[in-house]
Residue frames relative to the residue before (quaternion, step in Angstrom):
aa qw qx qy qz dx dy dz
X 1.0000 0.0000 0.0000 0.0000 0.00 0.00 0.00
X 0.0611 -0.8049 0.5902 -0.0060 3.53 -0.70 1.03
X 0.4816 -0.5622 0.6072 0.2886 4.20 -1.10 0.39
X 0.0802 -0.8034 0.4956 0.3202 4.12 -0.66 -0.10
X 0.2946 0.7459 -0.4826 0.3520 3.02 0.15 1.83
X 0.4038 -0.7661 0.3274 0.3781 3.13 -0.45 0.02
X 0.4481 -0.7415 0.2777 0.4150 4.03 -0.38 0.51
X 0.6652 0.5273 -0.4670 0.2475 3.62 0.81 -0.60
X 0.2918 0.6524 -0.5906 0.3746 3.77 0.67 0.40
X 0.7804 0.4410 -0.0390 0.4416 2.93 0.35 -1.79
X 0.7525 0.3465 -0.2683 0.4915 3.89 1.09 0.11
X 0.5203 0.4458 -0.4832 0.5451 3.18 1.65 0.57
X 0.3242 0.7323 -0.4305 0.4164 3.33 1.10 -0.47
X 0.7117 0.5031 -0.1129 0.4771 3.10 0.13 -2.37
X 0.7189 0.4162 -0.3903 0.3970 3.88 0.26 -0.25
X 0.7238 0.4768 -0.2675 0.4209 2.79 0.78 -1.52
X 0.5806 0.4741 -0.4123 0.5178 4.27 0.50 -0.63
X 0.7265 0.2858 -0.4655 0.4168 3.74 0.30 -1.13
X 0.4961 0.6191 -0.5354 0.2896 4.08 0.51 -0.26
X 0.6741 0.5403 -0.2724 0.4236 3.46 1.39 -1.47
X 0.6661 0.5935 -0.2691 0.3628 3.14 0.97 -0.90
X 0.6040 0.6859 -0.1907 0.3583 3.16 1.10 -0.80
X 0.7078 0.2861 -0.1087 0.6366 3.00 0.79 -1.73
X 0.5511 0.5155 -0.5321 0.3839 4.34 0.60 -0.17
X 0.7128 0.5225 -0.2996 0.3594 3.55 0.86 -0.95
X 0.4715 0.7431 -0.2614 0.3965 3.50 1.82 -0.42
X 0.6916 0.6324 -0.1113 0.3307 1.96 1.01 -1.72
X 0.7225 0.4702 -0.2865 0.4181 3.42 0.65 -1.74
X 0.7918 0.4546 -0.2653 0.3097 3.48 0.45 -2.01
X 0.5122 0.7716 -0.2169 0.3086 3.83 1.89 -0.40
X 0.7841 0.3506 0.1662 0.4843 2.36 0.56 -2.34
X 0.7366 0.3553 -0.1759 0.5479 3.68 0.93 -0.91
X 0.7749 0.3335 -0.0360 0.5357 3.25 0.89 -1.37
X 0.5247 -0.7677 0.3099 0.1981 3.56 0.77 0.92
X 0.6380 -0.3153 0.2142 0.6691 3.94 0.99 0.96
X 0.2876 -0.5146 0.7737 0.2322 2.36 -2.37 -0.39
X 0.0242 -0.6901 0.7019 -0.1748 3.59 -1.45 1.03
X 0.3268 -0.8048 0.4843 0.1044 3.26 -1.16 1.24
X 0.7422 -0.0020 -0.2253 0.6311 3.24 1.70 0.43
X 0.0412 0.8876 -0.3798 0.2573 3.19 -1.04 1.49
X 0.1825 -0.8283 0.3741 0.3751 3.58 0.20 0.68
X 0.7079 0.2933 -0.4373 0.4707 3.42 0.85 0.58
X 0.1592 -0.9185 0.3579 0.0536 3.09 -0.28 1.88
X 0.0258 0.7423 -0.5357 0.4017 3.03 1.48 1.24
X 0.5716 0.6984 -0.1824 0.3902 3.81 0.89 -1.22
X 0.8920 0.1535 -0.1448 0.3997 2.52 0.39 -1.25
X 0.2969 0.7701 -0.3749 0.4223 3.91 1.77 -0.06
X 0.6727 0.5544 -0.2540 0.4191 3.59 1.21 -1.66
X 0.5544 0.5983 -0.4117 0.4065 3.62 0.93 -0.51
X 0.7805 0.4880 -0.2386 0.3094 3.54 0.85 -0.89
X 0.4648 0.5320 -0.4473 0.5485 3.67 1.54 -0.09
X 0.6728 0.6591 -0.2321 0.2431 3.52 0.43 -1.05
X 0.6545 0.4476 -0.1300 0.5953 3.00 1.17 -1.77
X 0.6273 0.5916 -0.2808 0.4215 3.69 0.70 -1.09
X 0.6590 0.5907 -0.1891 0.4254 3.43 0.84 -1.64
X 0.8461 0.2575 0.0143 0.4665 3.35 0.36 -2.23
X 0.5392 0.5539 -0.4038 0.4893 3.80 1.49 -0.10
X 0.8405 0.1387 -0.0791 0.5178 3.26 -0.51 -2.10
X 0.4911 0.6759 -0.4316 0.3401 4.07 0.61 0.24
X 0.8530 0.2904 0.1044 0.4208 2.74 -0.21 -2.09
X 0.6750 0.3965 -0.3131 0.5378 3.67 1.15 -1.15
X 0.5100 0.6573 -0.3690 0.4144 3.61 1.12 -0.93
X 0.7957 0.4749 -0.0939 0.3639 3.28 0.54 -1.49
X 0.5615 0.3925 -0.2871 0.6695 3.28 1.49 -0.67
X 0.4225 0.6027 -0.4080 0.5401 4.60 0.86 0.06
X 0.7592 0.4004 -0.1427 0.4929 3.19 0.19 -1.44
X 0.9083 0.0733 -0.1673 0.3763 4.05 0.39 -0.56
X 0.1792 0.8112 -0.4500 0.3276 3.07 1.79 1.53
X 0.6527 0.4116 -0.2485 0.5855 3.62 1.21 -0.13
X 0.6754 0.2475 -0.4176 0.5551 3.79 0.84 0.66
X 0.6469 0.5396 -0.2972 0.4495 3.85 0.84 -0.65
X 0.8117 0.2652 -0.2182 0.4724 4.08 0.56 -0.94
X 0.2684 -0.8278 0.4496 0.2014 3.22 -1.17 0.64
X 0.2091 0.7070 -0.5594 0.3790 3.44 0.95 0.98
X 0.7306 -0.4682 0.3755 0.3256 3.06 -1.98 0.63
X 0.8321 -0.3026 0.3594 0.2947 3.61 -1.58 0.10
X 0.7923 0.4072 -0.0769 0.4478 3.21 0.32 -1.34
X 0.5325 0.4486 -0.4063 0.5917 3.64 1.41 -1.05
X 0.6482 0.5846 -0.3795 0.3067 3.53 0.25 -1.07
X 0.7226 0.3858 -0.1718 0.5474 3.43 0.33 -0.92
X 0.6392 0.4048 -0.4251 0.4969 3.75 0.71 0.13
X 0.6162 0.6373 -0.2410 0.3950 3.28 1.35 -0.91
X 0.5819 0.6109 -0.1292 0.5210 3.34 1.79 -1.13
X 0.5544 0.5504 -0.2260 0.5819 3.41 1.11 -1.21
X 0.7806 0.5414 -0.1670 0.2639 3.66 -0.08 -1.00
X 0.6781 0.4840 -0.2467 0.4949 2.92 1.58 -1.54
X 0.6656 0.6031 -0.2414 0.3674 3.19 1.01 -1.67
X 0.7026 0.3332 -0.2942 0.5558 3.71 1.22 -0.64
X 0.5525 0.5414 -0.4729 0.4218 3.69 0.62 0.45
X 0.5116 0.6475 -0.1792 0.5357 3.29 1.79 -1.28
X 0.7365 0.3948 -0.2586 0.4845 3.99 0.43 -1.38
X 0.6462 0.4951 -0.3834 0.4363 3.78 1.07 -1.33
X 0.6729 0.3788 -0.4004 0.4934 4.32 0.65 -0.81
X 0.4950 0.6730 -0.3969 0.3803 3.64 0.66 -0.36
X 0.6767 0.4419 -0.2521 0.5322 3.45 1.02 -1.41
X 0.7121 0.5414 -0.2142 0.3925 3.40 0.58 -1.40
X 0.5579 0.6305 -0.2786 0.4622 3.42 1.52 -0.84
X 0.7159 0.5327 -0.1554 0.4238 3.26 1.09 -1.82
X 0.5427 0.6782 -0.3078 0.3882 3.75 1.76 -1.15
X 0.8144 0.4122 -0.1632 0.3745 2.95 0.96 -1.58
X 0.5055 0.4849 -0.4976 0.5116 3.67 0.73 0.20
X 0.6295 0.4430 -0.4807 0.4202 3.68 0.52 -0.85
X 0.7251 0.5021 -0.3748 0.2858 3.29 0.52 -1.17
X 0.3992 0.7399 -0.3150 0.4405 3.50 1.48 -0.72
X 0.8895 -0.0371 -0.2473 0.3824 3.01 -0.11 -1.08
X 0.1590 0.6048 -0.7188 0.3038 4.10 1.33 0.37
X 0.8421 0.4288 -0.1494 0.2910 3.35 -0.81 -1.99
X 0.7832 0.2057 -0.2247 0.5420 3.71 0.95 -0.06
X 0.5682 -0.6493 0.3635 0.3514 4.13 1.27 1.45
X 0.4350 0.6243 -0.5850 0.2807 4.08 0.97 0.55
X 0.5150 -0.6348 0.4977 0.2899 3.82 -1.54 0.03
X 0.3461 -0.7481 0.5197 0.2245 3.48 -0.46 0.91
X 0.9222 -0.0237 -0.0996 0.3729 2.99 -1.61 0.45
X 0.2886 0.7731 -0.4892 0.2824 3.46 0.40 1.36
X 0.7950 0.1543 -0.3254 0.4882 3.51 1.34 0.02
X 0.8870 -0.3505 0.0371 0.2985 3.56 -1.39 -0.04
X 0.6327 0.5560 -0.1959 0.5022 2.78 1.95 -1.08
X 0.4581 0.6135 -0.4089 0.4966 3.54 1.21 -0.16
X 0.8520 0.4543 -0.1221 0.2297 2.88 0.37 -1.01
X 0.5121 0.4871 -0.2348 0.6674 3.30 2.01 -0.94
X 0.6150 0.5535 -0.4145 0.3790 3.95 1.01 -0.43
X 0.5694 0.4214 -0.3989 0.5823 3.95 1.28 -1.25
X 0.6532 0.4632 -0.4600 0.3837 4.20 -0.11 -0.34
X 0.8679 0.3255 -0.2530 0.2770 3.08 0.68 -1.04
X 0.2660 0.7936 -0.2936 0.4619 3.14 1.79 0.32
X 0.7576 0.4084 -0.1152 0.4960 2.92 0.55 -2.14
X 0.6224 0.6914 -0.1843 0.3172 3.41 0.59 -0.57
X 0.5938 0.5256 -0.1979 0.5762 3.00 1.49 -1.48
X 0.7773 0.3137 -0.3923 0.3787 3.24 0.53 -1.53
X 0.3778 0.7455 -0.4281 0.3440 3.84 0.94 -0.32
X 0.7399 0.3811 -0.1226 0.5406 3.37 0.67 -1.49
X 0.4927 0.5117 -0.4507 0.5406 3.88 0.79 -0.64
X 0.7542 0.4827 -0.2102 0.3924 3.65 -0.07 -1.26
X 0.7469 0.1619 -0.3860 0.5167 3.41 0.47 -0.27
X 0.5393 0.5123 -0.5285 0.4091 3.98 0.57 -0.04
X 0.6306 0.5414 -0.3787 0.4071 3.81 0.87 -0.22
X 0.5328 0.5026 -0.4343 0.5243 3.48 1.17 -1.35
X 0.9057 0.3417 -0.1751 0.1798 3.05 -0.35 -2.30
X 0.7948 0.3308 -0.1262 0.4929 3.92 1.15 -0.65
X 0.9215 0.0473 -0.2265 0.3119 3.33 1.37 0.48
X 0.7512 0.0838 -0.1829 0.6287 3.17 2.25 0.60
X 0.4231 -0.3551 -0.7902 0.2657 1.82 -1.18 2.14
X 0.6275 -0.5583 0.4347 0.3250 3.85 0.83 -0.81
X 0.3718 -0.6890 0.5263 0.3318 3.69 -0.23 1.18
X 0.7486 -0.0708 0.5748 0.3229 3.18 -1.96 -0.69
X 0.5189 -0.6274 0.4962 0.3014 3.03 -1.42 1.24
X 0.7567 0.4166 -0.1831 0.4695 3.54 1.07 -1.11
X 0.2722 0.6383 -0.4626 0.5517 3.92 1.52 0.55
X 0.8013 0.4827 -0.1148 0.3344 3.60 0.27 -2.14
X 0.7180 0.3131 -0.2997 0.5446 3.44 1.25 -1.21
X 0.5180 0.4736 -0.5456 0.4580 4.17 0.74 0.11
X 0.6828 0.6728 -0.2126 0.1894 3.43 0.31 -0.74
X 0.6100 0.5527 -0.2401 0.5146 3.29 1.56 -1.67
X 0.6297 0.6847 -0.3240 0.1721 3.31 0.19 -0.19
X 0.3834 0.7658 0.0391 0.5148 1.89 2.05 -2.06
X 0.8996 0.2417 0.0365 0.3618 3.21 -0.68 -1.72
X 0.4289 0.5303 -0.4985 0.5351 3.55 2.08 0.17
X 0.7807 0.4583 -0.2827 0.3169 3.42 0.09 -1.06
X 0.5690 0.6625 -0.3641 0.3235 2.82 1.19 -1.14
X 0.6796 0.6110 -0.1007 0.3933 3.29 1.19 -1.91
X 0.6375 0.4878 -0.3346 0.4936 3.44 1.25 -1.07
X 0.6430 0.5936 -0.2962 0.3827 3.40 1.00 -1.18
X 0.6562 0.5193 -0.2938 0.4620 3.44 1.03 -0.63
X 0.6924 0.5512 -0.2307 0.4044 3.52 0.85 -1.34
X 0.5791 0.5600 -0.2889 0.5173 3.79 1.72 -1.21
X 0.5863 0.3358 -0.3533 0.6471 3.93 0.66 -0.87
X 0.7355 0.3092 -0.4929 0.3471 3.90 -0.33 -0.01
X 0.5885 0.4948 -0.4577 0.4465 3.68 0.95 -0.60
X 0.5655 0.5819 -0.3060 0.4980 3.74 0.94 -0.96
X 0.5351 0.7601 -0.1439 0.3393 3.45 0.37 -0.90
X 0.6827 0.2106 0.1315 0.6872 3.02 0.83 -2.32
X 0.7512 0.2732 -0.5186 0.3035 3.18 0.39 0.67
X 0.3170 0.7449 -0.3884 0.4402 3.28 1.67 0.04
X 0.7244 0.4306 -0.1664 0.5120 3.77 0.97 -1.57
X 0.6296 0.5763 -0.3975 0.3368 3.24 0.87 -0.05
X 0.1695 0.9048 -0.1167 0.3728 2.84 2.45 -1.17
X 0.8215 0.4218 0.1357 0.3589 2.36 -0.62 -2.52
X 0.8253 0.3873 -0.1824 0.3683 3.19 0.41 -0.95
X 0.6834 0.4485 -0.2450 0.5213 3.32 1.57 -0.60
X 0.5181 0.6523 -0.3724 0.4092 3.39 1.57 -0.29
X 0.4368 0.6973 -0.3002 0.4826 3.47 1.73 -1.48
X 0.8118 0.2365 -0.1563 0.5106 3.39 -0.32 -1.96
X 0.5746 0.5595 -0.5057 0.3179 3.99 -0.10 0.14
X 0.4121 0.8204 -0.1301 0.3744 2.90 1.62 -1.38
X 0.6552 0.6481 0.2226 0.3182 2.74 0.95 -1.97
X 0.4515 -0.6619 0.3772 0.4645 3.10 0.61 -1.32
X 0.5171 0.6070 -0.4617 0.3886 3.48 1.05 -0.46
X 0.5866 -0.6367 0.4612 0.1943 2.97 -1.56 1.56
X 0.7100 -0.6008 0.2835 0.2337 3.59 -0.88 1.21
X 0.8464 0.2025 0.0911 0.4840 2.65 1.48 -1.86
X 0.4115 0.7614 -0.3988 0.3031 3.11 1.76 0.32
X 0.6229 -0.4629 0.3277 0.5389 3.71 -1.34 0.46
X 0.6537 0.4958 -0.4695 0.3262 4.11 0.01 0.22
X 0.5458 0.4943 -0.2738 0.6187 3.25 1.02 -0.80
X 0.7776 0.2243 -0.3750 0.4521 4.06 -0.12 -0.93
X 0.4880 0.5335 -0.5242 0.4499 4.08 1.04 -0.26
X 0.6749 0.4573 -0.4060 0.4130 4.07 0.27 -0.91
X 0.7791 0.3737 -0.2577 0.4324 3.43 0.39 -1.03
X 0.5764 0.3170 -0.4982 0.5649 3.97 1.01 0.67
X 0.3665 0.6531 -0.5258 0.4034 3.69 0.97 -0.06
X 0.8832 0.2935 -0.0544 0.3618 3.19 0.50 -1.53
X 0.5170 0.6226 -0.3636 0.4614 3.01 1.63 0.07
X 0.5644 0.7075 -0.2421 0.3497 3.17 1.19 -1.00
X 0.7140 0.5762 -0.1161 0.3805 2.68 1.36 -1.98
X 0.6439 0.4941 -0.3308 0.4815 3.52 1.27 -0.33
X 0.6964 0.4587 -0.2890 0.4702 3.32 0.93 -0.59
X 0.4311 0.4956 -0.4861 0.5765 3.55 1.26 -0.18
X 0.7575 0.4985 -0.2374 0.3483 3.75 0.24 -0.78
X 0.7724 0.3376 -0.1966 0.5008 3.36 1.22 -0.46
X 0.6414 0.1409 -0.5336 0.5329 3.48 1.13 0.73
X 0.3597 0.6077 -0.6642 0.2454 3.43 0.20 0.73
X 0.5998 0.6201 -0.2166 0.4570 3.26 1.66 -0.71
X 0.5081 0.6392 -0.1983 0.5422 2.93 1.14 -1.26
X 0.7099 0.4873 -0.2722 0.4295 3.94 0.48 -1.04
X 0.7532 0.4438 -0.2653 0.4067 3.17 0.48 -1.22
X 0.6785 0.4874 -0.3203 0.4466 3.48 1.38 -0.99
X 0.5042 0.6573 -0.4572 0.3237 3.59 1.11 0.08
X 0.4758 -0.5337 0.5743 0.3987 3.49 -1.53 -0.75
X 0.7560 -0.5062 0.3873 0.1490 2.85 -1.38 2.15
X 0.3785 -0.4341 0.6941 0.4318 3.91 -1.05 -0.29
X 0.7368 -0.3762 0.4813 0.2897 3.39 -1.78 1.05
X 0.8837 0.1083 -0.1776 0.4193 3.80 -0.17 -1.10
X 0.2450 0.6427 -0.5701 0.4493 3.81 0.91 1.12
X 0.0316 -0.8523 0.5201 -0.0453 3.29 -0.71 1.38
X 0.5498 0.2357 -0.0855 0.7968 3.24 1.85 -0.02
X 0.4719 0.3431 -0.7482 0.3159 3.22 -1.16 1.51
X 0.9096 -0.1900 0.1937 0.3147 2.59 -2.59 -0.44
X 0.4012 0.7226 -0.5573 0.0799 3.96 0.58 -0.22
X 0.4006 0.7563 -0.4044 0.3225 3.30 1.41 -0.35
X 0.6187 0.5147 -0.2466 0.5398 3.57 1.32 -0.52
């Protein structure tokens, strides 16, 4: 299934939100939430590492992975290395993302995995790396069968989209969570931290829904290997 448009609208788009995103999430865990530090006796510090990595790794790099075959014009092959790369730069902060909350709450006496978003986060993790792994075997080492590769893409679109939607969902859920925590707390409902998270996460869906939006478009003309499989 394809939109009849074309996709680079929709992949400048995709830059321009993951820039916002980027520098909003900086913002908060920086500016509001006093740095980030991988050891610290205020392990607030070190908690901040995990929006970030989560946000600007399996998000934004993910998301820019995922519409690297409608957005660059470069040959096939660069493409699909280019794809490969992000997505495993994307899965490796993802882990590290996922470390550092655990490590959070070890070092500060909190219970792991006790609420939803924990939990959709270890699936969606596992998953990714699931889907990374077979796009490596089956589309670039050693590589299936021409007629392995063209059953597959389909597959391993949806599969991928499916994964990437429960992460965008996901991260906003933790954003949620996290603002529910500090409200809890004392932070002012309506103050500029609170209304910065909730466009954080607003953002984050729209970053997520023309990434979709991209892939369901129409390729550039001399793209001989993308998503048309849809």
């Amino acid at each position: 299934m394809a939109i009849g448009v074309k996709a680079t609208p929709f992949t400048f788009i995709v830059h321009a939100l993951g820039i916002a995103g980027a520098v909003m999430v900086l913002v908060w865990t920086i500016h509001f939430r006093g740095g980030l530090a991988w050891e610290a006796s205020n392990k607030s510090l070190i908690f901040n590492i995990h929006p970030v990595l989560m946000l600007i790794g399996l998000i934004i790099i993910g998301g820019e992975a995922i519409i690297s075959y409608k957005s660059l014009p470069l040959k096939k092959e660069v493409k699909k290395l280019i794809h490969l790369v992000l997505h495993a730069i994307a899965l490796v902060l993802g882990i590290i993302g996922i470390y550092t909350a655990f490590k959070y709450h070890n070092e500060s006496s909190i219970a792991n995995l006790y609420s939803l978003h924990s939990w959709l986060g270890i699936v969606i993790i596992v998953l990714y790396g699931i889907q990374w792994v077979y796009g490596f075997v089956i589309f670039f080492f050693p590589g299936g069968s021409s007629a392995v590769r063209s059953e597959s893409l389909p597959w391993h679109v949806l599969f991928g989209l499916f994964v990437y939607i429960l992460a965008v969902g996901n991260a906003a859920i933790g954003f949620l969570e996290k603002l529910t925590f500090l409200e809890n707390s004392g932070l002012a409902k309506y103050g500029s931290e609170a209304l910065l998270v909730n466009f954080t996460a607003v953002l984050t869906i729209l970053y997520g829904a023309f990434v979709i939006l991209s892939v369901l478009a129409l390729a550039p003309p001399e793209d001989d290997y993308s998503y048309s499989a849809l």
